[in-house]
N, C-alpha and C positions, 0 to 999 in steps of 0.2 A: 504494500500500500504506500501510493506517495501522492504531498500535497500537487495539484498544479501549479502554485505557483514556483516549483521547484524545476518542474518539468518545461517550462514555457519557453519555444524555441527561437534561436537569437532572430530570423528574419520574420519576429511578429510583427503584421501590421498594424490589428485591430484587437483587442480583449472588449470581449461583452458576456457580461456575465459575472457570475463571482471566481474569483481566481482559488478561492481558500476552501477548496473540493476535495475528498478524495477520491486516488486514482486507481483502482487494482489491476489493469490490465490496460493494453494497447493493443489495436488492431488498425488492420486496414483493409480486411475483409467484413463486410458486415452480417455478413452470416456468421462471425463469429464474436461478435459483440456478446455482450453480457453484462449483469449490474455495476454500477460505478466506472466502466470502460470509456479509456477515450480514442475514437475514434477517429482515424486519418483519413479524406476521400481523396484518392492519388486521381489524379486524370491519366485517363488511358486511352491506347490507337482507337479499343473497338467499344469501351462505356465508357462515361465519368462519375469517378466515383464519390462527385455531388449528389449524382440522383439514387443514391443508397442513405442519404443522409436520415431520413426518417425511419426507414428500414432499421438503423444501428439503433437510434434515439428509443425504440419502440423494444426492442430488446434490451435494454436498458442503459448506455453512452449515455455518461453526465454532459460529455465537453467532444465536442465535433471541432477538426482543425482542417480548413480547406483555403482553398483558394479563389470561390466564389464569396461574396458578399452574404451576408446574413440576413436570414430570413425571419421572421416570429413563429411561422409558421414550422419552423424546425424541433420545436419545444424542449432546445437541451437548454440544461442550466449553463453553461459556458461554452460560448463560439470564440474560436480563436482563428481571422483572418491571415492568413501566413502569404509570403512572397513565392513562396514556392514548395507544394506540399512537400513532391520527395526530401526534399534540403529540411524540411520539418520534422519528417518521418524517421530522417536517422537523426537528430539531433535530441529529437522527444527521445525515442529507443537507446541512445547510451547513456540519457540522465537515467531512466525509469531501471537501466540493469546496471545504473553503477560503475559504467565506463570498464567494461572487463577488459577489454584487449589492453588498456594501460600497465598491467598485473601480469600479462601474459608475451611472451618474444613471438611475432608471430613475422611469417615471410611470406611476399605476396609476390605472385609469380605473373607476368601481364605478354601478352605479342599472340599474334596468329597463330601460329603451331607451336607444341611443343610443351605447352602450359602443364600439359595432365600428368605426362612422363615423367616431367622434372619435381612437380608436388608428388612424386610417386616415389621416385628416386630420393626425395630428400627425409620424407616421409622417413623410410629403409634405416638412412644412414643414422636418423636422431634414434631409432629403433632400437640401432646397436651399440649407441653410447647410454644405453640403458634408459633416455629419453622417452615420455610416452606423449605422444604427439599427432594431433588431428590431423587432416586432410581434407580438403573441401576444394569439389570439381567438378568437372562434367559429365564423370561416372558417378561419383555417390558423394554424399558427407559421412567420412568415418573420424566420427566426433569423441572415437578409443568408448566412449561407455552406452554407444547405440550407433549403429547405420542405417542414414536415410536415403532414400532415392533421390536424386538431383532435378528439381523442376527448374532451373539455369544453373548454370557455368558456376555464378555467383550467385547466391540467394540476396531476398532483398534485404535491405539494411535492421531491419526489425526482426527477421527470422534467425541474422547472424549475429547481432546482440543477444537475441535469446538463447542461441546455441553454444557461443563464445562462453557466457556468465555460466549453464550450465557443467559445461568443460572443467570451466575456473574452478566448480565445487565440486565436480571429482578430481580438483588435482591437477587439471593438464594446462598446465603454463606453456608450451610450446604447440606451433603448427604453420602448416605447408598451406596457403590458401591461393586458386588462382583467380586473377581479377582482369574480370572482362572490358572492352572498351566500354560495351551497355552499362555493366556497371559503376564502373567510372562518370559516364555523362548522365549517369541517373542518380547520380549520391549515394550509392549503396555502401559505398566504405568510407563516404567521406568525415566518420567521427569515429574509424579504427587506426589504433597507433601501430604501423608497423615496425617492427626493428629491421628491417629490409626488402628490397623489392629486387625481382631481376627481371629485364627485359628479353626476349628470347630473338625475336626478326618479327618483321610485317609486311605484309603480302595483300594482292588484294582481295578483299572478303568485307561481308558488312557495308555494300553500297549501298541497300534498303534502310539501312540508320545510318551512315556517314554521307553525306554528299561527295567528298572526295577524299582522299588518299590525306591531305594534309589534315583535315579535318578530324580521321583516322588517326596520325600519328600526334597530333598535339592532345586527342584522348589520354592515350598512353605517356605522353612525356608529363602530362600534369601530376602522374603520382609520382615520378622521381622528383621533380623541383618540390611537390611537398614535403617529400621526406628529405632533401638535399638541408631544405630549411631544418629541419632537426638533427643535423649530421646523421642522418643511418648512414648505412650501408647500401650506393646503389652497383649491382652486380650487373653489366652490357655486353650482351653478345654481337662481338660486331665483324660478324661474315655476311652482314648485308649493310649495304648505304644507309638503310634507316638505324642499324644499331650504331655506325662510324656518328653518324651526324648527332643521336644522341648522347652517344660520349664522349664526345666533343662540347656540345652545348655545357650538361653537368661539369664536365672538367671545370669548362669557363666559369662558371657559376662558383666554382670553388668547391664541389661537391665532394663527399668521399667516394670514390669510383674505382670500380675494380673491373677491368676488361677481361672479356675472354675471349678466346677464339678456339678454332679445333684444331689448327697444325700452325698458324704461323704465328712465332713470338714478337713480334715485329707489331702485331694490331692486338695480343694481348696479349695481360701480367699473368695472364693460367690459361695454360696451353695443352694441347697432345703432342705426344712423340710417341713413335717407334707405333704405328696403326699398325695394325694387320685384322683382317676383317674376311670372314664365312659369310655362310646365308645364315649360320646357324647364331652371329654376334661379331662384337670386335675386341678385341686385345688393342691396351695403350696402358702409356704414362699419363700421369696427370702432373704437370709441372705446375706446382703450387710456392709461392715463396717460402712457405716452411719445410720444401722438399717435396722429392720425387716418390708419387706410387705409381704401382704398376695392376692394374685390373681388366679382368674381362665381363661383358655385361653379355647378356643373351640378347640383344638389340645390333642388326646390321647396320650401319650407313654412318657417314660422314654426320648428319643430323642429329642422330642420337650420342655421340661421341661431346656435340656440344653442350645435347640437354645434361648428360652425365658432369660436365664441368660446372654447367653452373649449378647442378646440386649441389657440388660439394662447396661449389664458393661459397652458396646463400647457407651451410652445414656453419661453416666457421662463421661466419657472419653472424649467426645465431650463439655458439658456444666454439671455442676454441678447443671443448674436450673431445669434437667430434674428430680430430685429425685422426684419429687412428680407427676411427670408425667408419672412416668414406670406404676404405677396400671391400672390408666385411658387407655393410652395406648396399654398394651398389653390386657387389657380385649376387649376393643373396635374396634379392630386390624377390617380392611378391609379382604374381602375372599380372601384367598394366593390358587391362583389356585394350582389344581391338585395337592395339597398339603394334603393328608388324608382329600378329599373334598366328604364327604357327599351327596349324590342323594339321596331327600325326595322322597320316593315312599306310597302308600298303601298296600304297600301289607308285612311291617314289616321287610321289609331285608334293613338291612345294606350295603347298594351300597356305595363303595368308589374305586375314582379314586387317584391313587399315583403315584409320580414321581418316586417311588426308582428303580433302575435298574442297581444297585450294589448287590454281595453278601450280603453286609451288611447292605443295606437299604432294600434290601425286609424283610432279615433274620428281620429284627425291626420293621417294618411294621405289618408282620406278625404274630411274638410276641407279640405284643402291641394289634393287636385285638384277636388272640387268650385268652390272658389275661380276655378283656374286654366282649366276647361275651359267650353268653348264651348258642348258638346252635351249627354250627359248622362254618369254618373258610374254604372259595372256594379262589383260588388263580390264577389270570390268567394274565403270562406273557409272555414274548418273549427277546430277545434281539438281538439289534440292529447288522448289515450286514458290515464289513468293519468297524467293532471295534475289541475290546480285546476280543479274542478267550478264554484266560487261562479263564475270569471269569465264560463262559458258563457253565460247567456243575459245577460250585457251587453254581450257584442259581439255576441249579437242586434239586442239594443235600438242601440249605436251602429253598425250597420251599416245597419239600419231608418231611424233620423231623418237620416241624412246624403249616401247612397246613393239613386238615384232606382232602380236596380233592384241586388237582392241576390240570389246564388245558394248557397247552405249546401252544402257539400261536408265529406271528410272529410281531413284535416290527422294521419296519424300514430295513424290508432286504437289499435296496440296489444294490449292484451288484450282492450277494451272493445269493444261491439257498437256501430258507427259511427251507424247507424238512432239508436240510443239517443243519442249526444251529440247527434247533426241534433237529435232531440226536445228538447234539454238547451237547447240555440242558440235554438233557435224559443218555448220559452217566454219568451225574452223579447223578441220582437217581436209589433210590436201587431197585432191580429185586423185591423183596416182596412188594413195594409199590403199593397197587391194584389201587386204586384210583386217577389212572392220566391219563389224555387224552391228544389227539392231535389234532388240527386243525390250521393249517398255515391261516385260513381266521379268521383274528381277529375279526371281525362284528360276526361269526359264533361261535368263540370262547366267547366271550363276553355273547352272548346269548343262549350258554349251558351251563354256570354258573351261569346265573339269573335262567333259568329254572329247576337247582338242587336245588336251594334256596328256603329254607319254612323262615316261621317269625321269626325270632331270630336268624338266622343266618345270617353271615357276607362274604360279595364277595368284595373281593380287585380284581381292576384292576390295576396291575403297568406297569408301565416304562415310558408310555406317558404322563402322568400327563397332563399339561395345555397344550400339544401340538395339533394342531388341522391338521397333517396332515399325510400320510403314504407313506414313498420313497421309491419305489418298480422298482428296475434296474433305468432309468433314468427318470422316470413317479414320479410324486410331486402332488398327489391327496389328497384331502380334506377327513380327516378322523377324529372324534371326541371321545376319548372312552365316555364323559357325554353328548353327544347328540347320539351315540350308547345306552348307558342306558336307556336314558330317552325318546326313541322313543321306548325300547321294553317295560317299562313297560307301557307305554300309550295304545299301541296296545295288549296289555296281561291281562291288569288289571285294566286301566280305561276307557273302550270301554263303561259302561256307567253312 
């Protein structure tokens, strides 16, 4: 229980009402309202959640905080006119839990790809320094005293104050959390303290909420310059222009910055040496200023090589006792779904599920086993309905120059007519490309790639990675691409 006037968030416009209330709960769902609750109405793409205002009041909300103007007709005892609800909603949410993450070392992991791997990997490492340490991502929240399913990347700022404080009262002071650009330009962590952030690269993805690329990366650079303001720790991987240019800026800024790279010392302070790389992972040094380790991770490609570095940067970044735990750690790493995840078949083919479904994560994916594979390299994707249009036909185009055969399926259509994005894909590969098919039924597509596949060659399935389901118009059906796999080579190949 706490007073309102304790709670009242710094961009209040207007208080009417009495401020001297009590408050036992917050929400911003108003179905889940209840006595003495105060309730947030966030404006949203498809309601606003003004027009819940009475719905909350009626199950019992003392105090309604929006961004509309006040009505008599609302009948709550305190209206609090805000500038901006979400900027409200986590500001309310860390007075009401007590500001947990100030109590807690937490490390926030933010870029295009790579986010999930590296809160996976860091996760591991704080593991083996006897650390017990959340995780929160695009797979789950493993909050160490319950796991919940992930409705975003990031949850909203209310859900992770809630989740944070409970942690704090079992105990777990430390944690791996990634943070999305959505969530950044939506407030969602704008009242958590982290003790470090790493950047991973950015690509393009998120044109349905970003208008452009720049737009895109100053999302992301605004959580280093906040934490630069506190001296954290900012950790930048800069094997792309946008990680160069960000640590660059921070440098200038005066920031504490620690560069990475995955083979040259030259663009950064923690590096690899001595690669050597399977289908099956990679073998390397990790060139750390406090010295040289040597580890293999069960993850192929030049990309993973980087996630693995900056786990162990944001590892010491967080506790200094973990140096001797990065080895253990990332060799022992837990399976990072649909992360370059392996289906043990008999029949010699390389079945891998991938989450990438950017130009630049397939184009790496796809590289990384062409690289590694004997035979040839099947490639079968889609991408998702009521996203970013521009990237469509460039992961044509990189699935076409790197893949010796490609199959275009469909990944999540949506409200959008699947045929039409296939179309969207296919303009941009090139007309002498023989070896690409179509099929919008991804179970059908799945399984004309396994069925092209002799022993040594290698079938990526991207974009769904750990996802287990397929949103087709307003239908949310259960759809798996590694239990697709793994029922066809059952019924193909070990019938006896």
């Amino acid at each position: 229980m706490k007073s309102l006037k304790n709670l009242l968030p710094n961009n209040l416009l207007h208080l009417i009402g009495e401020a001297d209330i009590n408050i036992n709960d917050v929400v911003f769902d108003s179905r889940k309202a209840s006595p003495s609750s105060l309730f947030v109405a966030l404006p949203g793409s498809k309601a606003d959640g003004s027009a819940f205002i009475k719905d909350a009041v009626s199950k019992g909300s003392v105090c309604v905080a929006a961004e509309t103007s006040y009505d008599e007709s609302f009948g709550v005892k305190a209206f609090l006119q805000v500038a901006d609800a979400r900027r409200a909603l986590s500001d309310i949410a860390s007075k009401f839990y007590e500001f947990p993450s100030s109590k807690q070392k937490i490390a926030a992991v933010t870029g295009t790809k790579g986010k999930t791997t590296v809160t996976y990997l860091l996760q591991s490492i704080l593991q083996q320094t006897q650390i017990e340490a959340f995780r929160i991502g695009t797979v789950n929240y493993d909050m160490v005293y319950d796991i919940f399913p992930a409705l975003n990347t990031t949850p909203e700022s209310l859900v992770l104050q809630q989740m944070l404080k409970k942690a704090l009262e079992h105990g777990v002071e430390y944690g791996a959390m990634e943070v999305s650009s959505h969530a950044l330009k939506t407030c969602r962590v704008e009242d958590l303290e982290f003790e470090a952030a790493a950047f991973t690269n950015l690509s393009l993805e998120h044109t349905e909420f970003h208008p452009d690329m720049e737009d895109y990366y100053q999302a992301k650079k605004r959580l280093f310059f906040e934490l630069g303001r506190k001296n954290k720790k900012c950790v930048i991987c800069t094997d792309t222009a946008y990680g160069e240019r960000l640590a660059k800026e921070c440098s200038e800024a005066k920031m504490d910055v620690w560069t990475v790279h995955p083979d040259d010392p030259s663009k950064g302070l923690i590096y690899a040496s001595d690669i050597v790389m399977d289908i099956s992972g990679s073998s390397f040094a990790i060139n750390l200023p406090q010295g040289k380790i040597t580890c293999k991770i069960p993850q192929p490609g030049v990309y993973n090589i980087s996630n693995a570095l900056i786990a162990a940067s944001l590892a010491l970044a967080l506790s200094e006792d973990t140096y001797k735990s990065i080895k253990p750690g990332l060799e022992k790493q837990s399976l990072i779904p649909g992360r370059f995840e392996r289906i043990e078949n008999s029949r010699g083919v390389n079945a891998v599920v991938d989450f990438a479904h950017t130009p630049l994560s397939l184009e790496n994916v796809i590289k990384s086993a062409k690289e590694l594979t004997k035979g040839k390299v099947i490639a079968v994707f889609g991408c998702g309905g009521d996203r970013s249009k521009e990237k469509r036909p460039l992961m044509g185009a990189a699935a076409a120059l790197h893949a010796d055969r490609v199959v275009v399926t469909s990944d999540n259509p949506r409200s959008e007519n699947p045929e039409s994005i296939i179309d969207q894909i296919f303009a941009g590969i090139p007309s002498e490309k023989k070896e690409v098919f179509r099929e919008s039924d991804r179970k059908k597509a799945i399984e004309m790639a396994l069925s092209m596949a002799e022993s040594g060659d290698t079938v990526i399935i991207a974009g769904k990675g750990h996802e287990e389901n397929q949103i087709i118009g307003s239908k949310v059906l259960h759809f798996s691409d590694r239990e697709t796999i793994e029922e066809y080579f059952k019924k193909t190949y070990d019938r006896n």
